[in-house]
PDB file with SEQRES, HELIX, SHEET and CRYST1 records, atoms N, CA, C and O in Angstrom:
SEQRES   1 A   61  UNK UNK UNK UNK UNK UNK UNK UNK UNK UNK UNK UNK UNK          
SEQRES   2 A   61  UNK UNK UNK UNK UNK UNK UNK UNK UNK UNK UNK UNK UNK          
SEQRES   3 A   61  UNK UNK UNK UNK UNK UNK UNK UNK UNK UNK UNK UNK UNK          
SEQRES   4 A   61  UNK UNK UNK UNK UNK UNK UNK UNK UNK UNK UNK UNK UNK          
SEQRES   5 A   61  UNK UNK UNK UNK UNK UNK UNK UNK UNK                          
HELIX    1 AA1 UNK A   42  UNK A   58  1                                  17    
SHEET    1 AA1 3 UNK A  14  UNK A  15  0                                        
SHEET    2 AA1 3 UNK A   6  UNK A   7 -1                                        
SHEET    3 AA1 3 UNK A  28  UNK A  29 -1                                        
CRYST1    1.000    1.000    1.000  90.00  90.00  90.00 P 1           1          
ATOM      1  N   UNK A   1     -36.296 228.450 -41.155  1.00  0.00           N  
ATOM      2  CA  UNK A   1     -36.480 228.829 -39.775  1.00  0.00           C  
ATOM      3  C   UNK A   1     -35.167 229.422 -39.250  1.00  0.00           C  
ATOM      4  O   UNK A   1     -34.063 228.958 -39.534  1.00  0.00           O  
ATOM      5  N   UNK A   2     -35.329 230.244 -38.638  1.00  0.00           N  
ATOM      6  CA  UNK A   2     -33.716 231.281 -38.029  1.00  0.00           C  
ATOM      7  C   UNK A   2     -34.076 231.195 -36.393  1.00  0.00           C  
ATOM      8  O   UNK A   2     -35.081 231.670 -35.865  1.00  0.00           O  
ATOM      9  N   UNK A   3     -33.259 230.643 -35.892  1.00  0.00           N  
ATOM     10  CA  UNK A   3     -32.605 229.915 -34.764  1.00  0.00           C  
ATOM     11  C   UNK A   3     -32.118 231.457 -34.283  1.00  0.00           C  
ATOM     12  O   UNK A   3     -31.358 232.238 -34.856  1.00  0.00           O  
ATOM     13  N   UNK A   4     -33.229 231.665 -32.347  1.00  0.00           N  
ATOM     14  CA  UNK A   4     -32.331 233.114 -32.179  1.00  0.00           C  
ATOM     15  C   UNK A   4     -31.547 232.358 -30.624  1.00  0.00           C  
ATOM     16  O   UNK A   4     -31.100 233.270 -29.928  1.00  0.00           O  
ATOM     17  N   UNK A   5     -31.370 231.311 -30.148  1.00  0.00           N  
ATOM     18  CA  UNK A   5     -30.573 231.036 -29.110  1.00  0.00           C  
ATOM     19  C   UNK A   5     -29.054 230.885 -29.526  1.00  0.00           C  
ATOM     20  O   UNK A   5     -28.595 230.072 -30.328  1.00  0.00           O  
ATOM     21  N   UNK A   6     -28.473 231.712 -28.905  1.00  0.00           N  
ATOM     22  CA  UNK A   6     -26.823 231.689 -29.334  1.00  0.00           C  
ATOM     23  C   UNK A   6     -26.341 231.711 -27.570  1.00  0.00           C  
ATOM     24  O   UNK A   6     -26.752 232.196 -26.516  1.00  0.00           O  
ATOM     25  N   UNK A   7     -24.839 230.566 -28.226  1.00  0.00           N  
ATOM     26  CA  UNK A   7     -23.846 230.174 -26.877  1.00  0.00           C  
ATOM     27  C   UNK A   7     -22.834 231.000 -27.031  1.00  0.00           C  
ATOM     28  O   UNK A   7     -22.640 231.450 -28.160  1.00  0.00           O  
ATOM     29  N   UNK A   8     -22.023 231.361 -26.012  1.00  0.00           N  
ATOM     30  CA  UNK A   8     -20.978 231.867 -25.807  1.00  0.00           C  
ATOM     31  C   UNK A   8     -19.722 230.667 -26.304  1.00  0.00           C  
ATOM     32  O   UNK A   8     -19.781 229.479 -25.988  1.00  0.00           O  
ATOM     33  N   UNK A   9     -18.874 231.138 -26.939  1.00  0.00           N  
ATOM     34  CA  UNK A   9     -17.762 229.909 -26.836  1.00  0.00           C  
ATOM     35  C   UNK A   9     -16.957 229.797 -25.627  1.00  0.00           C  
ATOM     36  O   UNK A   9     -16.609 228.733 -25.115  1.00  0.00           O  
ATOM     37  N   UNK A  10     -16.588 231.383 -25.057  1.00  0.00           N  
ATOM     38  CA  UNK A  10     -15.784 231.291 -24.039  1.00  0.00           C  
ATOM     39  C   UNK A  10     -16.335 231.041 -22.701  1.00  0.00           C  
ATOM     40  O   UNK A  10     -15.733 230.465 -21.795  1.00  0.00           O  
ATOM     41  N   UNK A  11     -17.447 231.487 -22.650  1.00  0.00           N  
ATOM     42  CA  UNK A  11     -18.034 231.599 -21.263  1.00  0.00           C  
ATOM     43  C   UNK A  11     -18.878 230.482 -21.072  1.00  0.00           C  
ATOM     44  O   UNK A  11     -19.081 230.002 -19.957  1.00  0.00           O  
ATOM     45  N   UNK A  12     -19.444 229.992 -22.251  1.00  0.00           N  
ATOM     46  CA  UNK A  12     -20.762 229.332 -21.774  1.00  0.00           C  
ATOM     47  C   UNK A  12     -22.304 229.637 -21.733  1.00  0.00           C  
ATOM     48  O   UNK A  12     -23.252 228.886 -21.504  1.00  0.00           O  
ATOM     49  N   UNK A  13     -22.254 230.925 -22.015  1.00  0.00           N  
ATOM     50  CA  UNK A  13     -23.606 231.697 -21.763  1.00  0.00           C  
ATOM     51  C   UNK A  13     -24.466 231.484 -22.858  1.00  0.00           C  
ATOM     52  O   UNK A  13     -24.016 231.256 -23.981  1.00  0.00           O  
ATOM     53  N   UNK A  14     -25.524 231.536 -22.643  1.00  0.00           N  
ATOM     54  CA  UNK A  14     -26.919 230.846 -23.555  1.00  0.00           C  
ATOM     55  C   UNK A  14     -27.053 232.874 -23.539  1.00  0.00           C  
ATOM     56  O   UNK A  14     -26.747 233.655 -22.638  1.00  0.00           O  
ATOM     57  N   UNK A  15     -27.613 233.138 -24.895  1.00  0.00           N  
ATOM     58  CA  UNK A  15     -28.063 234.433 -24.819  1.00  0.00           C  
ATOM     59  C   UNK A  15     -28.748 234.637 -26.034  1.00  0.00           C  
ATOM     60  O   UNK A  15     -28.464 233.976 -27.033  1.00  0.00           O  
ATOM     61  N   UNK A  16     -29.831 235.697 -26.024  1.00  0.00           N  
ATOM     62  CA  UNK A  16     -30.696 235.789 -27.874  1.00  0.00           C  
ATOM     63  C   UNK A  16     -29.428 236.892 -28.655  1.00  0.00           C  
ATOM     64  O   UNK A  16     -29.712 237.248 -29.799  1.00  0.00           O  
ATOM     65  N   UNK A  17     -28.226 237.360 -28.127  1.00  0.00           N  
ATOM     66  CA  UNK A  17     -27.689 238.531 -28.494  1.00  0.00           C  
ATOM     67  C   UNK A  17     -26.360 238.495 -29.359  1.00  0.00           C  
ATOM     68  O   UNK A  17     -25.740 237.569 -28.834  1.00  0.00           O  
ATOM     69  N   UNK A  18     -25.672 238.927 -30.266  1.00  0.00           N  
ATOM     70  CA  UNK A  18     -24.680 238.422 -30.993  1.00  0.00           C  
ATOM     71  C   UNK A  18     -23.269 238.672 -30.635  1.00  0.00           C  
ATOM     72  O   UNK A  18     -22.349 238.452 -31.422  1.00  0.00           O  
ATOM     73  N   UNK A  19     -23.099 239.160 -29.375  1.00  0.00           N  
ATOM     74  CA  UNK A  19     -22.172 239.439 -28.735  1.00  0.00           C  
ATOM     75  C   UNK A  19     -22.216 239.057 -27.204  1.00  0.00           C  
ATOM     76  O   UNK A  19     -23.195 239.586 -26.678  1.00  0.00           O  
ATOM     77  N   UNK A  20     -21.377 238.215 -26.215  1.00  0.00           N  
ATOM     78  CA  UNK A  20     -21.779 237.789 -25.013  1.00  0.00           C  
ATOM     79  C   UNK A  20     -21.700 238.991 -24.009  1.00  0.00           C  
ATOM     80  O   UNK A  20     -20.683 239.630 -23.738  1.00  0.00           O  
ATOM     81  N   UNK A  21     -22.869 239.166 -23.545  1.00  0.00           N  
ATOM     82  CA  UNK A  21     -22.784 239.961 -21.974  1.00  0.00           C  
ATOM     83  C   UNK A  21     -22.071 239.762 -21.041  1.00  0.00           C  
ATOM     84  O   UNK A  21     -22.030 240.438 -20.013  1.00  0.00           O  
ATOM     85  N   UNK A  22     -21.482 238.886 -21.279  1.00  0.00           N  
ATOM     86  CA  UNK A  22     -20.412 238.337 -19.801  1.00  0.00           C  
ATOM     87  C   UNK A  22     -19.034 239.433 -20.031  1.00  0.00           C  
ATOM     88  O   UNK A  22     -18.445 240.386 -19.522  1.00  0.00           O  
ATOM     89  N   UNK A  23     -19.037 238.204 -21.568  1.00  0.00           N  
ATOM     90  CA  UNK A  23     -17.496 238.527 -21.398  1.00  0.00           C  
ATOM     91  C   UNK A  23     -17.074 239.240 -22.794  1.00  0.00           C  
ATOM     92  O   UNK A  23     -15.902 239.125 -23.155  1.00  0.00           O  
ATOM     93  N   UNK A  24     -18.088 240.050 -23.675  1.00  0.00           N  
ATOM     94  CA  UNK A  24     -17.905 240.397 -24.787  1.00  0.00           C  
ATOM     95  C   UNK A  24     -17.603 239.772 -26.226  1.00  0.00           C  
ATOM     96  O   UNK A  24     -17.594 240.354 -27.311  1.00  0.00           O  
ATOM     97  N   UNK A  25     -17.371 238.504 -25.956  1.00  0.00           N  
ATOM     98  CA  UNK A  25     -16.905 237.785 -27.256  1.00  0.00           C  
ATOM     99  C   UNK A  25     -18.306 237.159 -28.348  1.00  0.00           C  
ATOM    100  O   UNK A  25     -19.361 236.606 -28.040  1.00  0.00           O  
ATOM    101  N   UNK A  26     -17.867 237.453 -29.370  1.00  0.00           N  
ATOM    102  CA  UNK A  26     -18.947 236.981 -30.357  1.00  0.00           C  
ATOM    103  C   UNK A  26     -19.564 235.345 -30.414  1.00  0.00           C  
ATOM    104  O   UNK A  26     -19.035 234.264 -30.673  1.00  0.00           O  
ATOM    105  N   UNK A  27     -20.824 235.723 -30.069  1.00  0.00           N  
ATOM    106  CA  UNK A  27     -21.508 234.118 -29.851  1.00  0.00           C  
ATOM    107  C   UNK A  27     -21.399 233.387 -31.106  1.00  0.00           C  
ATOM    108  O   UNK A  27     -20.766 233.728 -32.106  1.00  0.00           O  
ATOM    109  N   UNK A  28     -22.195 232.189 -30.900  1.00  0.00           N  
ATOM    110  CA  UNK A  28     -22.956 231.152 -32.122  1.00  0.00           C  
ATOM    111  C   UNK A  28     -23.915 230.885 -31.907  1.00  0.00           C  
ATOM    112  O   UNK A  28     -24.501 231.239 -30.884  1.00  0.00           O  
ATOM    113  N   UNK A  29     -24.525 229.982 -33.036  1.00  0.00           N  
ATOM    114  CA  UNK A  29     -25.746 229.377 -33.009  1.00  0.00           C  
ATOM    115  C   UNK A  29     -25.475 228.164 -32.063  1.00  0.00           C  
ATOM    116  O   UNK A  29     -24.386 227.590 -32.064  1.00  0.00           O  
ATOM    117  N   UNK A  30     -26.569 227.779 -31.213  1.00  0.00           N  
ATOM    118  CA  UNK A  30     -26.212 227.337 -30.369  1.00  0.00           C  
ATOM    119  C   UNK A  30     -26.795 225.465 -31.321  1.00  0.00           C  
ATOM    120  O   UNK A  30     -26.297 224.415 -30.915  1.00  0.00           O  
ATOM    121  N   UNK A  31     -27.553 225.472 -32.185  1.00  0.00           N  
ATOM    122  CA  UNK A  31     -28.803 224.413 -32.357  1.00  0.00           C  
ATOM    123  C   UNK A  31     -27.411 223.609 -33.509  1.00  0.00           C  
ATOM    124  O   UNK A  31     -26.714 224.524 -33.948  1.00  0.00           O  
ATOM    125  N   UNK A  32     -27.095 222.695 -33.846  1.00  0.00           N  
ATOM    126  CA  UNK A  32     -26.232 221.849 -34.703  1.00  0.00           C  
ATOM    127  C   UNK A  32     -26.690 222.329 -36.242  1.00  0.00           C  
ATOM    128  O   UNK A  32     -27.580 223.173 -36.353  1.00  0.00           O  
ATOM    129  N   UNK A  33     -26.027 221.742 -37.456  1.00  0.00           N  
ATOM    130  CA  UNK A  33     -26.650 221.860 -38.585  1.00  0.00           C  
ATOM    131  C   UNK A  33     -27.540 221.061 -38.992  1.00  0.00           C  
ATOM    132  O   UNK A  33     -27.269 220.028 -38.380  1.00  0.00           O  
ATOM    133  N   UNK A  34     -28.407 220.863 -39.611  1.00  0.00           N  
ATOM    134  CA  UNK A  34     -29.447 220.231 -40.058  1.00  0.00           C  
ATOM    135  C   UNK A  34     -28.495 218.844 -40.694  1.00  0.00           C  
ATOM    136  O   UNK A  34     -27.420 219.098 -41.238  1.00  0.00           O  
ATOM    137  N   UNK A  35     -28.901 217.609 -40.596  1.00  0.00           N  
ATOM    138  CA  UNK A  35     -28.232 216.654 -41.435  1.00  0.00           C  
ATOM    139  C   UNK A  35     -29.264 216.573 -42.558  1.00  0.00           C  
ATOM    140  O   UNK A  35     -30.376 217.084 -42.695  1.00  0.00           O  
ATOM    141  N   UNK A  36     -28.258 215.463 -43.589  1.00  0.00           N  
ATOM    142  CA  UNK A  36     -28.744 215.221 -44.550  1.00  0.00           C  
ATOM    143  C   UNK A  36     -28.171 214.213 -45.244  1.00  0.00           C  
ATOM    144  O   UNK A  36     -27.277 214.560 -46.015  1.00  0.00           O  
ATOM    145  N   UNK A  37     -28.456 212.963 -45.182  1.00  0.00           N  
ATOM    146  CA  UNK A  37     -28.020 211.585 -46.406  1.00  0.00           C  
ATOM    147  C   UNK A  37     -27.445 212.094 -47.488  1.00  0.00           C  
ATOM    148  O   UNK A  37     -26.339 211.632 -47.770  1.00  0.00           O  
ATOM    149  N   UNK A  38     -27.909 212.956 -48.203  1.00  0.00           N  
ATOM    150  CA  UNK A  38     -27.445 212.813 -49.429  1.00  0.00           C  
ATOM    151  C   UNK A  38     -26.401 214.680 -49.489  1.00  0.00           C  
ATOM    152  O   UNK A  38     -26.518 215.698 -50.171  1.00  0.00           O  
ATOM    153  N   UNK A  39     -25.769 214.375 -48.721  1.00  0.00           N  
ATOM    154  CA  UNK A  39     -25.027 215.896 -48.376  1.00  0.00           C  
ATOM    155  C   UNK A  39     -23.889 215.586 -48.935  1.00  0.00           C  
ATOM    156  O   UNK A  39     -23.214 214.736 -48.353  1.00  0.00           O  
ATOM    157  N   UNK A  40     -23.254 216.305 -50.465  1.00  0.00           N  
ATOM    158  CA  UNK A  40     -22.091 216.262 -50.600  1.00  0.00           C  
ATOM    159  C   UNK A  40     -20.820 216.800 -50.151  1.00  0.00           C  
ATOM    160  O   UNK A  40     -19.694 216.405 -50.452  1.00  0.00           O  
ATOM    161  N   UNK A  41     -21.157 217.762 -49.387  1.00  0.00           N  
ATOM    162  CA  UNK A  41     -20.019 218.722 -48.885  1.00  0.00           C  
ATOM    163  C   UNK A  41     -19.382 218.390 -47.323  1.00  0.00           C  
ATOM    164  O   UNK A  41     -18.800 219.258 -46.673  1.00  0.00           O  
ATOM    165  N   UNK A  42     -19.608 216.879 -46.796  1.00  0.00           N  
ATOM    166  CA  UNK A  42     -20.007 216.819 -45.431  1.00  0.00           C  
ATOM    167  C   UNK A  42     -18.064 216.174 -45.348  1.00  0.00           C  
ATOM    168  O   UNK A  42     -17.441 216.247 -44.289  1.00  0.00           O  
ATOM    169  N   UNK A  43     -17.554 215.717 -46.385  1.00  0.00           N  
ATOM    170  CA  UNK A  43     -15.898 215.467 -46.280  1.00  0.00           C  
ATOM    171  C   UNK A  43     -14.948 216.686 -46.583  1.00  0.00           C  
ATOM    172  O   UNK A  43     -13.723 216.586 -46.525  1.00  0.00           O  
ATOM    173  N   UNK A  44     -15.673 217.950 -46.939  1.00  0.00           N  
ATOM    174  CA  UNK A  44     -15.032 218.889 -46.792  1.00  0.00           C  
ATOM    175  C   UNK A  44     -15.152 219.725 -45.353  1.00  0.00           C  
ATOM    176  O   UNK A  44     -14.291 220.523 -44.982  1.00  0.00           O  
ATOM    177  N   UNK A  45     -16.405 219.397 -44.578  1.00  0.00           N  
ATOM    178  CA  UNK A  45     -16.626 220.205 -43.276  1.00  0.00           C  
ATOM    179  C   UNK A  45     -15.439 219.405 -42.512  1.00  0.00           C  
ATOM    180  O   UNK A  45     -14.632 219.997 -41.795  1.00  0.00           O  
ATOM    181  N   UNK A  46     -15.413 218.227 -42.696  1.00  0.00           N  
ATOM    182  CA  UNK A  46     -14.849 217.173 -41.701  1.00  0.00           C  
ATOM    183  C   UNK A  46     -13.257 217.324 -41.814  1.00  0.00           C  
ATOM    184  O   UNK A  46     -12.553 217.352 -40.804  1.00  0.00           O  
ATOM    185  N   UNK A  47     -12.759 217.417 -43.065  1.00  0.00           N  
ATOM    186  CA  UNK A  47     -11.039 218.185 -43.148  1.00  0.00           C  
ATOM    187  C   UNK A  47     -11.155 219.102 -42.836  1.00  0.00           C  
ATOM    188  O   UNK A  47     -10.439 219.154 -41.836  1.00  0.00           O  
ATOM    189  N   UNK A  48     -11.779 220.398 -43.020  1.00  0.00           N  
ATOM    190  CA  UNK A  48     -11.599 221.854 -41.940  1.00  0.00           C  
ATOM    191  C   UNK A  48     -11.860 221.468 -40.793  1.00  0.00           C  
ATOM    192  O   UNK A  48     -11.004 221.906 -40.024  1.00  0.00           O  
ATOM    193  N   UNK A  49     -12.620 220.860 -40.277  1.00  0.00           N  
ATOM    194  CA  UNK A  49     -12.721 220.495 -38.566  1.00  0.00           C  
ATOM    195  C   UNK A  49     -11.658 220.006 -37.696  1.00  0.00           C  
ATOM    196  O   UNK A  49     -11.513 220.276 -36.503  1.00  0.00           O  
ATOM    197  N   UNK A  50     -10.808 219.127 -38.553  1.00  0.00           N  
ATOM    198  CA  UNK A  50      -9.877 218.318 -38.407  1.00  0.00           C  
ATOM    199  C   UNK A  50      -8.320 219.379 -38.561  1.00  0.00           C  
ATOM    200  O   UNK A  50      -7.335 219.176 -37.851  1.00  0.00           O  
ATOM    201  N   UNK A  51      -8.381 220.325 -39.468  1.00  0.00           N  
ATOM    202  CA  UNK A  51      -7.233 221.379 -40.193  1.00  0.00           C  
ATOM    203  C   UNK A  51      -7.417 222.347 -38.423  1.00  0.00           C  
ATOM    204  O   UNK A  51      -6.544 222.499 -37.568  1.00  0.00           O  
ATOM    205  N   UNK A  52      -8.870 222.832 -38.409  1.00  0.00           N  
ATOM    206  CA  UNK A  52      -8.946 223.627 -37.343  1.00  0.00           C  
ATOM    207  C   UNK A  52      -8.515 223.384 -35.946  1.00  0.00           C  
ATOM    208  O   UNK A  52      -7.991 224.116 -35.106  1.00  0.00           O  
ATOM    209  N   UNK A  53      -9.067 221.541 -35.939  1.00  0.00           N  
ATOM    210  CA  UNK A  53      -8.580 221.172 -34.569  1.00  0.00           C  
ATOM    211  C   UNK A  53      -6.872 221.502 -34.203  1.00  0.00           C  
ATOM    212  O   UNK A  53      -6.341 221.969 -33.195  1.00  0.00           O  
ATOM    213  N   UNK A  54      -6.308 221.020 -35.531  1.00  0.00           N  
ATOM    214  CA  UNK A  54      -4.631 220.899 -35.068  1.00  0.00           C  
ATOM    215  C   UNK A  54      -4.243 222.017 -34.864  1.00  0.00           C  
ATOM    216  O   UNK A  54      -3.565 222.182 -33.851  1.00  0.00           O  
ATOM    217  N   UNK A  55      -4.569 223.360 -35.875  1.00  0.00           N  
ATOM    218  CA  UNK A  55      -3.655 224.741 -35.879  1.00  0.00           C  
ATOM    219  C   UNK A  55      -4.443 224.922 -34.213  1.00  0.00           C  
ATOM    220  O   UNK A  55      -3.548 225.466 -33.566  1.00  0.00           O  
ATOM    221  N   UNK A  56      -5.370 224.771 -33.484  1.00  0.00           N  
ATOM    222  CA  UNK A  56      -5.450 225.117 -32.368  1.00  0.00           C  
ATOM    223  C   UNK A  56      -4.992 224.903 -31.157  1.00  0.00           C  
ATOM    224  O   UNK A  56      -4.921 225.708 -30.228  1.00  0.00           O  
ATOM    225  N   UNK A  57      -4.550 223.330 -31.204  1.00  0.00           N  
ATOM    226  CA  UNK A  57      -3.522 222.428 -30.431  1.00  0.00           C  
ATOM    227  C   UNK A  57      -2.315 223.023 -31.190  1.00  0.00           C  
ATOM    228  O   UNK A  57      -1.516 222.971 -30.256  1.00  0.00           O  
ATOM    229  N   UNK A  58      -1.811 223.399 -31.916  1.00  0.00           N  
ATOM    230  CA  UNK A  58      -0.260 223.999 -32.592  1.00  0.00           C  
ATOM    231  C   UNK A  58       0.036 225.295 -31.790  1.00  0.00           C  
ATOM    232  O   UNK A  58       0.980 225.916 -31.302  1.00  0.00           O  
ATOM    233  N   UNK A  59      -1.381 225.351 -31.940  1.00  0.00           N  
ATOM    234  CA  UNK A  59      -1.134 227.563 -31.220  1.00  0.00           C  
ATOM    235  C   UNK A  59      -1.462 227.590 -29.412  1.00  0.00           C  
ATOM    236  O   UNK A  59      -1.655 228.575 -28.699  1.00  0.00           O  
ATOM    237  N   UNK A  60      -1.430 225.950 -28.991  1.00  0.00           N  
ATOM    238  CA  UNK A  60      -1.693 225.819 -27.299  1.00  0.00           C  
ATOM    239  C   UNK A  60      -2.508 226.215 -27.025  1.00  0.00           C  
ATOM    240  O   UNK A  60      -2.401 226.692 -25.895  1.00  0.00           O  
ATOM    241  N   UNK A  61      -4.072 226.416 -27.735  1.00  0.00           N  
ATOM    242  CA  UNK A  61      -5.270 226.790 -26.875  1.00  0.00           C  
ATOM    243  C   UNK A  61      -5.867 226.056 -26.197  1.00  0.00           C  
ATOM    244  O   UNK A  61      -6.824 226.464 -25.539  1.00  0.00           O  
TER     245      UNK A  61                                                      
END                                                                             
């Protein structure tokens, strides 16, 4: 199934479009990832999440 509601990161905006009308910046999927018990890759999402959080607090966003 392909998910067409996408959020803005910067703005906030709910939109079906891959670029925001507001404010031009490239949306996301707005819906989470599917879980799964038996998901091996779920301690590698969780160190990039964690790698991403800091360089973003490093760079003062």
């Amino acid at each position: 199934m392909r998910f067409l509601l996408r959020k803005c990161p910067r703005c906030g905006t709910y939109t079906l479009k891959s670029v925001c009308p507001r404010c031009a910046s490239q949306t996301k999927v707005a819906h989470p990832s599917r879980f799964s018990p038996e998901d091996r890759y779920v301690k590698y999402r969780v160190i990039a999440r964690e790698v991403y959080k800091a360089r973003e607090q490093a760079n003062g966003a």
